[in-house]
C-alpha positions in Angstrom: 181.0 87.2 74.2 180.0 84.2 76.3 179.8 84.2 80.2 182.5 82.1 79.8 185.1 83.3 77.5 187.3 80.2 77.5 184.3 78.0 76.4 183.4 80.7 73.8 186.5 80.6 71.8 186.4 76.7 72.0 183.0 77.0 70.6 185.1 78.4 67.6 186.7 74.5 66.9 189.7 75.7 65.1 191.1 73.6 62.7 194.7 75.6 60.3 194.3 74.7 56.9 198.0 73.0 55.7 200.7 75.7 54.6 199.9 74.2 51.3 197.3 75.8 50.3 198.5 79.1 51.0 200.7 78.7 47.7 201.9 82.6 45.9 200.1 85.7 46.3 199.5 86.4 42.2 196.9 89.4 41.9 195.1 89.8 39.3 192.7 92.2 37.7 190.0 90.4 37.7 186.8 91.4 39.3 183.7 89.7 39.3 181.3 92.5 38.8 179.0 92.2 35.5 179.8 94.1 33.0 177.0 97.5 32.9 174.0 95.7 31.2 174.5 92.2 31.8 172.0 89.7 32.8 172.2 88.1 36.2 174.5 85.2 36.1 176.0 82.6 38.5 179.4 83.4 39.4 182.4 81.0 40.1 186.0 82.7 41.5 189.0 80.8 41.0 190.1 81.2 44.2 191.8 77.6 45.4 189.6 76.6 48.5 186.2 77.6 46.8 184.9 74.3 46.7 185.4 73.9 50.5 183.5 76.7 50.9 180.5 74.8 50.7 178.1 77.3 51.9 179.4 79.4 49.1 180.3 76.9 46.4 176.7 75.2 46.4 174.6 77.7 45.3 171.0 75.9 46.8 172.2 77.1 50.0 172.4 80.7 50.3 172.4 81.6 46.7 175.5 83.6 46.7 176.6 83.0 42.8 173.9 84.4 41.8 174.2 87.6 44.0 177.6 87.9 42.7 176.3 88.4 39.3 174.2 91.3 40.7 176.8 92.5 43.3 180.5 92.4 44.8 179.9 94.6 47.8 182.5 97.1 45.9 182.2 100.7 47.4 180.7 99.5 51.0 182.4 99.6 54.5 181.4 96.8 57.2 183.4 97.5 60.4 184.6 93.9 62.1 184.7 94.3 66.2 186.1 91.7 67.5 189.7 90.6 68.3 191.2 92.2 66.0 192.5 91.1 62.0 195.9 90.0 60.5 196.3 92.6 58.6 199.1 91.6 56.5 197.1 88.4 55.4 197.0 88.0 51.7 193.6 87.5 51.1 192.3 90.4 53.5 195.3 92.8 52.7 193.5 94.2 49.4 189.9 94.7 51.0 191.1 96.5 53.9 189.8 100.2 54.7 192.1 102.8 55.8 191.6 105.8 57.5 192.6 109.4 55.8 193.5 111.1 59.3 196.5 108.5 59.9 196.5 105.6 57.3 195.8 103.2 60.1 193.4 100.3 58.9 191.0 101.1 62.3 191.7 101.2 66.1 192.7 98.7 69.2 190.2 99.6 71.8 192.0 96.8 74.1 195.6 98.3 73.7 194.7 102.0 72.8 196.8 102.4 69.5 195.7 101.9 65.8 197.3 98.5 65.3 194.1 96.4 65.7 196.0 93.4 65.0 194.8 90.0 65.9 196.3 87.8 68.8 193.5 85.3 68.8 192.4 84.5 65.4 188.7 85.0 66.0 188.5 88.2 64.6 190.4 86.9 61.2 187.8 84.2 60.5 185.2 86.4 60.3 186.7 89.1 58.3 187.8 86.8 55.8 184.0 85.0 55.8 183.1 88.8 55.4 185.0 90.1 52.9 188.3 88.1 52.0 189.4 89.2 48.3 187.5 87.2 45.6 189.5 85.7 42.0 192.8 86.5 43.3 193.7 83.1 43.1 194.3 82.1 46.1 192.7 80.7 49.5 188.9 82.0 50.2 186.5 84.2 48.7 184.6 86.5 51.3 180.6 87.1 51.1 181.1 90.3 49.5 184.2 89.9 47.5 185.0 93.9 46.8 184.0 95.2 50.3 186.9 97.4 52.5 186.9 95.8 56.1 187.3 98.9 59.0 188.6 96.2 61.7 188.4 97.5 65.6 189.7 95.6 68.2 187.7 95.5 71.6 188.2 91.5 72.4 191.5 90.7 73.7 193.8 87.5 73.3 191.8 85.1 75.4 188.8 86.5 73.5 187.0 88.5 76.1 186.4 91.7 76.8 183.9 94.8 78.4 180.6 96.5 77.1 182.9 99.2 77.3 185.5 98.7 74.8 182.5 97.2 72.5 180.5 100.8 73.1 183.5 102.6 71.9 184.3 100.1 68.7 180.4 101.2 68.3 181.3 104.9 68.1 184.4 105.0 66.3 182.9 102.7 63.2 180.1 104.7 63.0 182.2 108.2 63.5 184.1 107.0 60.8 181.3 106.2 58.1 180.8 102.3 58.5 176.8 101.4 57.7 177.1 97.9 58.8 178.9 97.0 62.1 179.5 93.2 62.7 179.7 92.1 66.6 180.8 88.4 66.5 179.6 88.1 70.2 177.2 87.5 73.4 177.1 88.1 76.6 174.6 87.7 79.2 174.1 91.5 80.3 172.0 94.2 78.8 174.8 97.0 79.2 173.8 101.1 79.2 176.5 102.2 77.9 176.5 99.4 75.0 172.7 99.7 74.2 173.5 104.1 74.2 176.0 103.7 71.6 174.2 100.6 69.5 171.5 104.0 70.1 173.7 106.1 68.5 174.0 103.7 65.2 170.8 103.9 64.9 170.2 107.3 64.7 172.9 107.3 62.2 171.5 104.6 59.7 173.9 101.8 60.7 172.7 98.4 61.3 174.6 96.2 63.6 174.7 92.4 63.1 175.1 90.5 66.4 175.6 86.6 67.1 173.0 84.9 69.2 175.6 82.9 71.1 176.3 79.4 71.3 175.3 78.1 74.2 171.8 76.5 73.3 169.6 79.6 74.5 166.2 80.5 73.8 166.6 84.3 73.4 163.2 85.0 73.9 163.6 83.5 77.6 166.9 84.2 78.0 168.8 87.0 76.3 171.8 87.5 74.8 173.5 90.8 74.4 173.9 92.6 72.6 171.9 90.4 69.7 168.9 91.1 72.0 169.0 94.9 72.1 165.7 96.3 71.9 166.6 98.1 69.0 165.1 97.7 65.2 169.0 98.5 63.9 170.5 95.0 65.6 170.0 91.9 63.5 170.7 88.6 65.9 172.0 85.7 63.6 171.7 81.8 64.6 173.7 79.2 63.0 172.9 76.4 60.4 175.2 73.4 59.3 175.5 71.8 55.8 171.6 70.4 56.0 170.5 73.2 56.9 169.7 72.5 60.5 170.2 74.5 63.7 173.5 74.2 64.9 173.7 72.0 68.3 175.2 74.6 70.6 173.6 78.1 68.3 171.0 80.3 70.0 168.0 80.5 68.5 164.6 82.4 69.2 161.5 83.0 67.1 160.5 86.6 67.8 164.3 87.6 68.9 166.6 85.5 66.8 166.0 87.7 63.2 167.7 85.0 60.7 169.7 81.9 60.6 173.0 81.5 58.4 176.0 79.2 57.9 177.8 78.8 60.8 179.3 74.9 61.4 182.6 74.3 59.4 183.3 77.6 57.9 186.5 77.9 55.9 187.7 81.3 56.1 191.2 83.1 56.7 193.2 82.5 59.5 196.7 84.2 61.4 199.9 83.4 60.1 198.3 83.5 56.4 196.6 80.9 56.6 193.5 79.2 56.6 191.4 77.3 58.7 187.6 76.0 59.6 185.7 77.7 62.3 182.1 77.0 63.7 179.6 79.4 65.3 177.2 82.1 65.5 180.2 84.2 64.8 180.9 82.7 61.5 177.1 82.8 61.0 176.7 86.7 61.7 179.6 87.2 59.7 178.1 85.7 56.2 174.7 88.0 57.3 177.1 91.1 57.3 178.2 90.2 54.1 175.1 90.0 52.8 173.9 93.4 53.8 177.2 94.8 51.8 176.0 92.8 48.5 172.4 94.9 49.3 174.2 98.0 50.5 176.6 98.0 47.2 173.3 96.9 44.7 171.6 99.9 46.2 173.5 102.6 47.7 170.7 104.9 48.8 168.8 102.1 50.8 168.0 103.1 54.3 169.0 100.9 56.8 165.4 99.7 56.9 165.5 98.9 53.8 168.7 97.0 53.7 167.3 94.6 56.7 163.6 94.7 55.3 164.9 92.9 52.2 167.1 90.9 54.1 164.3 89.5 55.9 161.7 89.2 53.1 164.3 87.6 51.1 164.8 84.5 53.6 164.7 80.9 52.5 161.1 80.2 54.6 162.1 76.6 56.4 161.0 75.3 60.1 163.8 77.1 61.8 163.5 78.6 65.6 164.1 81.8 64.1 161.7 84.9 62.9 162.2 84.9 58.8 164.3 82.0 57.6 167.5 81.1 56.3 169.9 83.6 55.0 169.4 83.8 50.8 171.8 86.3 49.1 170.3 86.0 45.8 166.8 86.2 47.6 167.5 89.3 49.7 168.7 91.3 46.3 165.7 90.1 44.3 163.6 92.1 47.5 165.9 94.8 47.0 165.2 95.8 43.8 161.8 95.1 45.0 159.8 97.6 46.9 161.9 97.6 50.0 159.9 100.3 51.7 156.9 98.6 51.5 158.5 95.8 53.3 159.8 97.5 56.2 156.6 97.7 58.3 156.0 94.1 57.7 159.4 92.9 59.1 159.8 95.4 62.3 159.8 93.3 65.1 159.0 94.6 69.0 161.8 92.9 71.4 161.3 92.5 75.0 163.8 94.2 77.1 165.5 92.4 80.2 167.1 94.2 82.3 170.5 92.6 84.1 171.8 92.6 87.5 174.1 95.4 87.7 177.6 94.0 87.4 180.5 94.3 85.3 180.5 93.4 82.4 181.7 90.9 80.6 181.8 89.8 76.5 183.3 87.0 74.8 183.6 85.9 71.0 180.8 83.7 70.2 
């Protein structure tokens, strides 16, 4: 969702893995949940591209082997809207959810049908970063290894698309049970109809995880929609590289821009099976989604306050332009189990609303 779409998706800096690495499907039942009891250990899949993963694989960075000794994000939904999924992808086949009225794996709000397949790519990077299937083997290991991706297509090919398609992704994901909603996007325009239905989620208990765009921005002088929704539910992400620095192009903001997470050379899956490095506040949002699942799967009564309250109060603290810190899967769990409802007043923020000139439009993948 940039003003520009074009310069969006290039944002993206696509780079397919070699065939290579793809190498045979073999499933096995392994899981990497601990066993009823266990203590909290750091976790290591076997899946082949792990160690490029390095956001993943080095565990001072976000902490995610240690989540995964807590959590898998088995039993939790996170709906992907974006440009769709390859849903015939090896590592994403196994995590996807499917819907009981008509077995369809989600919805195409581009093409009107329920084959939200991808014809960009965008979308498949950050379901895999969300939730491609952990210790099979092969390829990538998502955030939250166990978690069913509902995927809802409202960006086209080119990677573009209206509030209006993105509104009705909104209300079908959260018709259809999804408590965290991943929006991989930005645009410059604080839509009605968009900010009704992100509204609607949350009234319902759903968060929403928005990227802050990757044009350079201060969000707090200039915003970004929808990551700066004046709404408590919407969590804007920027983007961090392997030092843990602000990405060059990310948005950032210090009372809008909630967290910062990897973002610059993210391995993840990619059409035609494959795999391939991507770079952005989308990739960033997307490793922030998974997070929440870890949470939402560790404690499935937490509120949606509660899920972003510990999320918050679990952040790395660093010099960031952001309002809590770096992104800490281990840390946000540890708040969890905490007590997250005495956090929540402390990390409610107030957002200041600008309103747009009254056009159409018009979103891009970020």
């Amino acid at each position: 969702m940039e003003g520009r779409p074009t310069c969006a998706m290039e944002a993206s800096r696509s780079r397919p893995r070699p065939a290579g690495l793809l190498a045979t499907f073999v499933a096995l039942a392994l899981t990497l949940a601990p066993a009823a009891g266990a203590a909290t250990r750091n976790v290591t899949p076997n899946d082949r591209a792990f160690s490029a993963q390095w956001e993943l694989a080095d565990n001072a960075i976000m902490g995610a082997r240690t989540a995964w000794g807590t959590s898998t994000g088995a039993g939790v939904v996170v709906a992907v809207l974006d440009t769709g999924a390859q849903l015939d992808h090896p590592d994403l086949a196994g995590n996807l959810w499917t819907n009981p009225a008509d077995g369809s794996h989600g919805y195409d709000f581009v093409n009107h049908d329920n084959d939200p397949s991808d014809d960009n790519g965008h979308g498949t990077s950050v379901a895999g970063i969300i939730a491609a299937r952990g210790n099979n083997g092969i390829g990538v290991t998502g955030v939250a290894p166990q978690t069913k991706l509902m995927i809802v297509k409202v960006l086209g090919a080119d990677g573009s698309g209206d509030e209006g398609q993105v509104a009705a992704g909104v209300l079908y994901a959260v018709r259809n049970g999804a408590k965290i909603i991943n929006l991989s996007m930005a645009g410059p325009q604080d839509d009605p109809t968009l900010e009704a239905a992100l509204q609607t989620a949350r009234d319902a208990g759903v968060l929403i995880v928005a990227a802050a765009g990757n044009n350079g921005a201060d969000l707090d002088t200039t915003p970004a929609y929808p990551a700066s929704a004046p709404l408590d539910n919407v969590i804007a992400v920027a983007s961090t590289d392997e030092r843990g620095a602000l990405a060059g192009d990310s948005g950032f903001g210090r009372n809008s821009v909630a967290i910062a997470a990897p973002g610059e050379d993210i391995d993840s899956t990619a059409t035609g099976g494959r795999y391939g490095v991507r770079s952005g506040t989308s990739q960033a949002a997307a490793h922030v989604s998974g997070v929440l699942a870890l949470e939402l799967a560790a404690k499935p009564g937490a509120t949606a306050q509660e899920l972003r309250a510990a999320l918050l109060a679990g952040a790395r603290r660093t010099t960031l332009p952001v309002a809590s810190g770096a992104l800490d899967a281990a840390g946000a769990l540890r708040a969890l189990a905490g007590n997250a409802r005495r956090l929540v007043k402390r990390t409610v923020t107030t957002r200041t609303r600008t309103r747009a000139a009254a056009r159409r439009s018009v979103v891009a993948a970020a």
